[in-house]
C-alpha positions, 0 to 999 in steps of 0.5 A: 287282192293286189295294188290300184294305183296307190290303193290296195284293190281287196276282191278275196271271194268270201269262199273258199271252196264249195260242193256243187248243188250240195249247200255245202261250202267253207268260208274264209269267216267261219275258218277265222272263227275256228281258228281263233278258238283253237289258237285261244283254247291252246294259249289258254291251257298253257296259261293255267297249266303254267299258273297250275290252277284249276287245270281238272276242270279246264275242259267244262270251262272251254264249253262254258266259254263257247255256247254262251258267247255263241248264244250272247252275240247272236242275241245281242245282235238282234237286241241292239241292231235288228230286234223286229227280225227276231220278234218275227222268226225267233228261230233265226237265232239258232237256225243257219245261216248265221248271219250277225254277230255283236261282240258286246253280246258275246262278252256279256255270254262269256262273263255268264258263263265263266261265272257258273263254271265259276260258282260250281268249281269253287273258283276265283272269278277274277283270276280266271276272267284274268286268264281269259282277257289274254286270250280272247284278244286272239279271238276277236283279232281272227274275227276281225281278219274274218270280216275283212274277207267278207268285206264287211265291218269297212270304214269311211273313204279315205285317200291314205295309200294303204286304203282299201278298195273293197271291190264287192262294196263300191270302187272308193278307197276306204279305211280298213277298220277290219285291220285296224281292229285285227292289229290292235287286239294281236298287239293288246295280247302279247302285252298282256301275255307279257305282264302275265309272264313277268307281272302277274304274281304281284297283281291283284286279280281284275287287273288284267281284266281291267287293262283289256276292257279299258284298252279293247273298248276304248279302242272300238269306241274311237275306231267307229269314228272311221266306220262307215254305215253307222247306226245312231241313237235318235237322242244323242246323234253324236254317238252310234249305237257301238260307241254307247254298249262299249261305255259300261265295259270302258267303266268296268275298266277303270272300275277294276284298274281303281279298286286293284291298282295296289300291288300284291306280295308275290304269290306262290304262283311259281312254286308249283302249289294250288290255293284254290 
């Protein structure tokens, strides 16, 4: 990385080291992606432990949380961007490399999952998507710099001084929609971490939900009008394919900011007791 002209010059090898003639390799991707998981799970154990509910089961609910978003957003990828692939090798969804990932896949994985977990240990569905909508906001943000070390995900040229030039793309400065997502969702979590702190006894459950699929959505649909290789609907060329999938969670939103927009009398959150 450094400074062209007025441009920042990206060339980050997406690598971080590799073992010689063995397929073994660590890149920076895979390293946000864990990194984000870890910050996630441990922000998360803080959250429920500090509402003291369902603290036993926490651990079932982390695995239920993972192997559907991975299965969700590799499917989702290939339903939405590049189903013929699957059609023809459907082992690719499982078989490294991993190549694609659709966030709006993952979501709907996660939303499954939690609801088994959910279903079994007798939970309440909101208060716990609740939790979760905090802390997914530092996952997606680690995703996001992950796909700014792979150059991919970049945006339209642009001529602001802090445009990239992603050197293994092309040599055209360019908006660096990576970082502008990335940016987003850290901020989307403190201020949602900050209303659970000093909020949350009083809200009705799904309104935190609410505010995080009303805001992250939103935001990706409008970030895709500075996203460059855009996929668009044969039938609505005003929109691609990215801005459609984020309009049913943009209404889900609402939905739940609409039904849960009473405030609730305080809980029994801080006295230290389980209703569930």
């Amino acid at each position: 990385m450094g400074f062209l002209t007025s441009y920042i010059y990206w060339a980050p090898s997406p690598v971080i080291f590799e073992i010689a003639d063995s397929g073994i390799f660590l890149t920076w991707y895979g390293c946000m992606w864990m990194l984000g998981l870890v910050v996630s799970r441990q922000v998360g154990l803080y959250i429920f432990l500090t509402d003291n509910r369902y603290t036993k089961e926490l651990p079932n609910l982390f695995l239920l949380i993972m192997i559907p978003a991975f299965i969700g957003a590799r499917l989702g990828h290939f339903l939405f961007y590049d189903f013929w692939a699957l059609v023809e090798k459907p082992w690719i969804l499982v078989v490294p490399p991993f190549e694609g990932f659709a966030s709006h896949g993952g979501i709907t994985g996660i939303l499954v999952g939690v609801y088994i977990w959910c279903r079994n240990n007798h939970a309440q569905y909101l208060f716990v998507l609740d939790r979760l909508a905090i802390v997914s906001c530092v996952a997606a943000g680690f995703i996001r710099v992950g796909n700014l070390f792979n150059s991919e995900i970049i945006g339209l040229p642009a001529t602001a001084p802090w445009a990239f030039v992603f050197a293994r793309v092309d040599g055209l400065p360019r908006h660096p929609t990576q970082l502008y997502e990335a940016l987003f969702y850290f901020l989307l979590f403190f201020a949602l971490l900050y209303m659970w702190r000093r909020l949350s006894f009083r809200l009705k459950p799904g309104f935190m939900l609410g505010i995080m699929l009303t805001a992250l959505w939103s935001f990706r649909f409008f970030i895709e009008v500075y996203k460059e290789d855009q996929t668009f609907f044969s039938n609505i060329p005003w929109f691609n394919r990215s801005q459609i999938l984020s309009l049913p969670f943009i209404l889900s939103g609402l939905a739940l900011l609409y039904f849960t927009r009473k405030v609730e009398r305080p809980s029994n959150r801080f006295l230290g007791t389980e209703t569930d």
